[in-house]
N, C-alpha and C positions, 0 to 999 in steps of 0.2 A: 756370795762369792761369784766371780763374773767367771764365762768360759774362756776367755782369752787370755794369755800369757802374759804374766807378770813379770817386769823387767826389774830384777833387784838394784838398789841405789840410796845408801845412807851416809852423806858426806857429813855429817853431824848431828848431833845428844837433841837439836830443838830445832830445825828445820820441820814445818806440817808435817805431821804423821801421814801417810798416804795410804797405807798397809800394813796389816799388824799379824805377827802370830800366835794363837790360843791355844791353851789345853784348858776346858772346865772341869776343875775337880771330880770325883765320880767316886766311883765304892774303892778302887785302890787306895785314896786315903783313910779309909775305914778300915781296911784289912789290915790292921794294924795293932799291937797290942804294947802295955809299957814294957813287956820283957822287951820286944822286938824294934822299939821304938828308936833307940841310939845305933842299930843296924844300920832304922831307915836313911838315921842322918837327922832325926826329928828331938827336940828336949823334952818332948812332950806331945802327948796325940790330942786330934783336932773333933770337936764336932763339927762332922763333915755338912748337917744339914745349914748351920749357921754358915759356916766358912762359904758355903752354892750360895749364900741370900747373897754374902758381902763381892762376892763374885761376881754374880748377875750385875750389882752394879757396875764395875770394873769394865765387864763387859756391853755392857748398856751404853755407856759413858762414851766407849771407842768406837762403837758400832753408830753413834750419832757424827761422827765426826772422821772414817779411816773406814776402810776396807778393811773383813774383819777373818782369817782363814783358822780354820780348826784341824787342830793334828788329826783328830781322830776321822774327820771326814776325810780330809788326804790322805790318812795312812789306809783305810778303804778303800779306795781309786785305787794307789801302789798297787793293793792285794789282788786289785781284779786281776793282772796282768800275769800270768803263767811265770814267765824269766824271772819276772820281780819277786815273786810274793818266795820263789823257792830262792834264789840266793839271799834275802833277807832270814828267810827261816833258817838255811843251811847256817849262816854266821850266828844267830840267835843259838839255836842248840847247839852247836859245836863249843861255841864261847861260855856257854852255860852250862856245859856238861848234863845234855837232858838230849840228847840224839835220840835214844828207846820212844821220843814224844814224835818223832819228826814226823811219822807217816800219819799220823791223827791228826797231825796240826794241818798238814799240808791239803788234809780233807776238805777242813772246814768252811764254813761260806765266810768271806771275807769281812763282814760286820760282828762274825762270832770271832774270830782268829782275831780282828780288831781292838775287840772286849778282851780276849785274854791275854794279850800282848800289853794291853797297858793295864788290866787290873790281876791280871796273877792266873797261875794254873795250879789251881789244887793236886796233891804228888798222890797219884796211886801207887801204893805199898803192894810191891811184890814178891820184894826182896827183903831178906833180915837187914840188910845193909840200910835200904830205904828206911825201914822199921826203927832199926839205933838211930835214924839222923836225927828224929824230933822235930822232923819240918814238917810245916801243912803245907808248904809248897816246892814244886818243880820251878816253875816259874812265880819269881817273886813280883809282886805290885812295884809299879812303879811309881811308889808314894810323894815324888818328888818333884811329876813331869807337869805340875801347876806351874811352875818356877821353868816358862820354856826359854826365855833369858838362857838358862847356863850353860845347853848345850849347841848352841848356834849363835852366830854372831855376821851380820850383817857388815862388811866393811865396803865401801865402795859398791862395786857392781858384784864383788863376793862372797859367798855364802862360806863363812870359818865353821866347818864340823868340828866340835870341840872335842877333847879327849881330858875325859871326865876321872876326876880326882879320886875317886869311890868305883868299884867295879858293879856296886847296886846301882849306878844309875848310868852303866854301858849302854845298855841297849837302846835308852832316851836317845841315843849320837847315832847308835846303827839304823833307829826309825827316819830320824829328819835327814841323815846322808841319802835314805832309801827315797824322801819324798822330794829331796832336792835332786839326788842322781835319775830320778825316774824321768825329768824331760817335760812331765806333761801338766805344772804350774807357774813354772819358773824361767825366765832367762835370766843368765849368769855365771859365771864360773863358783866352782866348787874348791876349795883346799881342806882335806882331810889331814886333821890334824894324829889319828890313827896311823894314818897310809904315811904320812909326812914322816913321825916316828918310827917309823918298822916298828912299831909296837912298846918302844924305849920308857919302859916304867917309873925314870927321872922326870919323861916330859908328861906333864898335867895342865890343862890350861880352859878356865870359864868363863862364860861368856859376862856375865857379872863383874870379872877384871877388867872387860876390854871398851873402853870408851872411845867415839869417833869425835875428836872435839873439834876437826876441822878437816878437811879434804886433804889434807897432809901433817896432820896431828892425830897421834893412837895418846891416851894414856891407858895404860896398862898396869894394874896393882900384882905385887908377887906377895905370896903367902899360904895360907894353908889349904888352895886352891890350884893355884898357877905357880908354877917353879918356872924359877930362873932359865934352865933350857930349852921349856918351851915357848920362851918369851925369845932367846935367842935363835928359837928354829923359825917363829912367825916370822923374825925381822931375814932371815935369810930367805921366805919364802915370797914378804916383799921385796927384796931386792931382785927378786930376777924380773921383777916388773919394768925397773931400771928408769922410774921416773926421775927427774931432774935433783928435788928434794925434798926427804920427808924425815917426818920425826918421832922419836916414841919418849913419851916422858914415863918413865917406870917408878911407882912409889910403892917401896917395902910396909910391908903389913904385919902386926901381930898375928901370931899363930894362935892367940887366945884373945879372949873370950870368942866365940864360935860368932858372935856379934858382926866380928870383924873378917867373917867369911870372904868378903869379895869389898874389894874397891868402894862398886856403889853403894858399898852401907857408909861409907864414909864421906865419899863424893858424888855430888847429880850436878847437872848443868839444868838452869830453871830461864834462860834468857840469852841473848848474845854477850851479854856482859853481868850474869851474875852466877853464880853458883850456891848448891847446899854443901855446908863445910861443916862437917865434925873438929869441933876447932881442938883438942889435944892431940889430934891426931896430924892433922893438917895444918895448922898455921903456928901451934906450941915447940918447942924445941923437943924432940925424942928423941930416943937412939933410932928411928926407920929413917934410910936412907930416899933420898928424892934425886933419880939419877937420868941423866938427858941424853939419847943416843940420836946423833945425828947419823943417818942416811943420805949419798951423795951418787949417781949415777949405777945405782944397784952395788956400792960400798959402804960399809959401814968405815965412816970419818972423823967420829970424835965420840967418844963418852967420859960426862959430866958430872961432875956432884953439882947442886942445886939447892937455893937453901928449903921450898917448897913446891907444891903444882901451881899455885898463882906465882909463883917469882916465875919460873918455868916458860908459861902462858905467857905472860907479861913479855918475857924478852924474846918472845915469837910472834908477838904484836895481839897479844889476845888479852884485853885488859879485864881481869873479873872482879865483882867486886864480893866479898864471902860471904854469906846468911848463915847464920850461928844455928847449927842444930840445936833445939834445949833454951834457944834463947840466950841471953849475954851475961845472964844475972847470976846462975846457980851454975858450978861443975856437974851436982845431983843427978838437974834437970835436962844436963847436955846427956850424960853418960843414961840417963833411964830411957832417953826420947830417942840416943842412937840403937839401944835394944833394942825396942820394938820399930825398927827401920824409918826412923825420923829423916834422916837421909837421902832417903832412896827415894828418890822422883821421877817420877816419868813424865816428859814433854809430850805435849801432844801440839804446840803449835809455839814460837816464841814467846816465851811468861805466860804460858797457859799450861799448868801441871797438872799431874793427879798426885795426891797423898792417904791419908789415913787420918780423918779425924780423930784419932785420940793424941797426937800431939802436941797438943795446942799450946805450948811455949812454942814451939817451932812457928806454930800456925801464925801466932801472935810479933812474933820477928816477922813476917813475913809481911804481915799485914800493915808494918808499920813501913814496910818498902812499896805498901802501893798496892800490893796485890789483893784481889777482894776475896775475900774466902766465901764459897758457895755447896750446897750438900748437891751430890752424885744425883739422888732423887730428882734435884729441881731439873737436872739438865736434861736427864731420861724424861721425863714430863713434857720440857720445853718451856716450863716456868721461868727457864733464866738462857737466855740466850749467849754461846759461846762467843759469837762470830762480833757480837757489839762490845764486846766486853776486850779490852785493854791486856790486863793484866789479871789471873786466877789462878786461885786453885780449887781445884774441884776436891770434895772430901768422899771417901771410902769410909763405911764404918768399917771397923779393925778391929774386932774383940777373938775371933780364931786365925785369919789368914797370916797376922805377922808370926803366931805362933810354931806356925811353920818353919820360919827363919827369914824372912825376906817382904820387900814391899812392891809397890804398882812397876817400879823398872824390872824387878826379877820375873813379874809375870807377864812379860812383854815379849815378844820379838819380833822387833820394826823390820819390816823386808826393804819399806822403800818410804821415802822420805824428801817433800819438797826439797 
């Protein structure tokens, strides 16, 4: 991680990675049990030690290739700073209802307060009250802050603090506001999507909706993540930018199967001109709505029914062409390979992805486009060189990380970007 300031900058999905941001799983996905498991947001708990090997890769992989920053060493820098570390704590306990913690916490050395900010503070029982609640914890794990996608979003030279759909994963937005508002990694501007809402518990909006498909193209997925509101508070938040013109293509999402969390389980950009498409979702006729709001001198001037995101793209001059999650052959094999995040791509350079080896219908479509498929290993090695190579994907193994809920885009977030 270099000492000089980073200038945020992401005008697009597959523009070279330049900089990226990490959480490495750690004992908060272990603190976990199946009672507490659908609290976490989780179907199912993870073997934490497999899930760190398939990780390593992940991080292997970007760290050859992108500047590579970790929350939990920024959020230690934050803590050194007296102002900092106490109005992040005051927002932390007050919002959590655990103030009786604040003067212990506010003790502690910054790599321990670090540790239990993102893995959990065990509740001392002092009270009958504590006693009935049946918690083991004051402060819960942040079982979810792998996935640092959801709560930050990169637009432009912007830093979007998301405001998180679930109140268990607050404090993931009140850490990375604190490491973007602290000054001392970042240039850029800030939009708290918190401060934005006065708190308004209609507006919910993640980062895994928000795609930059062009320097004046947002698509944005609405569903059981991002509501409507705070789709129309962002676009009010660009308009006072008041650029000339810009656009947001918004496509409605099922509220079920949990699958369909966010957008990029449905849609990734893998090139200047192709995409990952969940095709029932995306190119079949449903009842989800595909609607086009244009933006005109900080006014909003037109909104559109459309009949998809590629019709959309297409008459914005963005021609893609679709790559069948699942492959073309089986519904099966589309609908089992979008559960376990067949979708979900992360670019790391144009037509240079990351995915998940277990796939391999997707892999196998993919392959027949050109792209060579290559294991995560070879690359960390330097067996196989990125930089000669055309078109790839680099493969994760994936036997605990999708179980999570999510793929290589959700556990991403790109600061800056050729």
């Amino acid at each position: 991680m270099s000492t000089s300031k980073l200038t945020l900058n992401v005008q697009s999905e597959i523009g070279k990675l330049e900089a990226v941001m990490l959480h490495y799983p750690g004992p908060e996905v272990e603190n976990m049990t199946p009672k507490n498991a659908q609290r976490a947001l989780y179907s199912d708990i993870l073997n934490l030690s497999i899930a760190q090997k398939e990780y390593a890769q992940l991080k292997g992989v970007l760290e050859k290739t992108s500047l590579v920053y970790k929350v939990s060493d920024l959020l230690e820098k934050v803590l050194e700073i007296p102002g900092q570390r106490l109005s992040l704590l005051q927002k932390i306990c007050v919002t959590e209802q655990v103030e009786d913690y604040f003067d212990y916490l506010l003790e502690l050395s910054s790599s321990q307060l670090t540790k239990i900010l993102i893995e959990g503070l065990p509740m001392q029982v002092k009270t009958l009250t504590d006693f009935l609640k049946e918690e083991y914890y004051a402060l819960q794990p942040l079982y979810n802050f792998y996935f640092t996608r959801d709560t930050s979003v990169t637009i432009g030279n912007t830093s979007l603090v998301c405001k998180m759909a679930n109140a268990v994963r607050m404090r993931e937005s009140f850490i990375m506001d604190a490491i973007f508002n602290s000054g001392l990694f970042f240039n850029g501007k800030i939009t708290n999507m918190y401060d934005a809402s006065q708190n308004n518990p209609s507006v919910k909006i993640e980062g895994g909706d928000v795609l930059v498909a062009r320097e004046d193209v947002l698509l944005i997925g609405s569903g059981a993540r991002t509501s409507p509101q705070a789709i129309d508070l962002l676009i009010q938040e660009l308009c006072r930018e008041k650029l000339s013109k810009r656009h947001v293509i918004v496509q409605q999402l099922p509220e079920t199967p949990e699958s369909f969390i966010h957008l990029d389980m449905a849609f990734t950009f893998l090139d200047k001109n192709t995409a990952m498409v969940y095709k029932p979702l995306i190119l079949n006729s449903n009842p989800y709505k595909t609607v086009h709001i244009q933006i005109e001198n900080g006014k909003v001037v037109k909104i559109a029914p459309m009949n998809n995101i590629p019709a959309a793209l297409k008459k914005l001059g963005m021609e893609v062409e679709p790559v069948i999650c699942g492959g073309r052959a089986d519904d099966w094999d589309q609908e089992r390979e979008q559960w376990h995040s067949g979708a979900n791509f992360l670019a790391i350079a144009p037509g240079k992805v990351i995915s998940y080896a277990r796939n391999i219908n997707t892999l196998e479509e993919l392959n027949k486009k050109g792209f060579e498929i290559v294991r995560a290993d070879d690359v960390i090695s330097g067996r196989f060189d990125m930089e000669t190579s055309v078109k790839c994907v680099v493969t994760l193994d994936g036997s605990e990380l999708p179980r999570g809920g999510g793929g290589p885009r959700c556990m991403t977030m790109p600061l800056r970007r050729q």
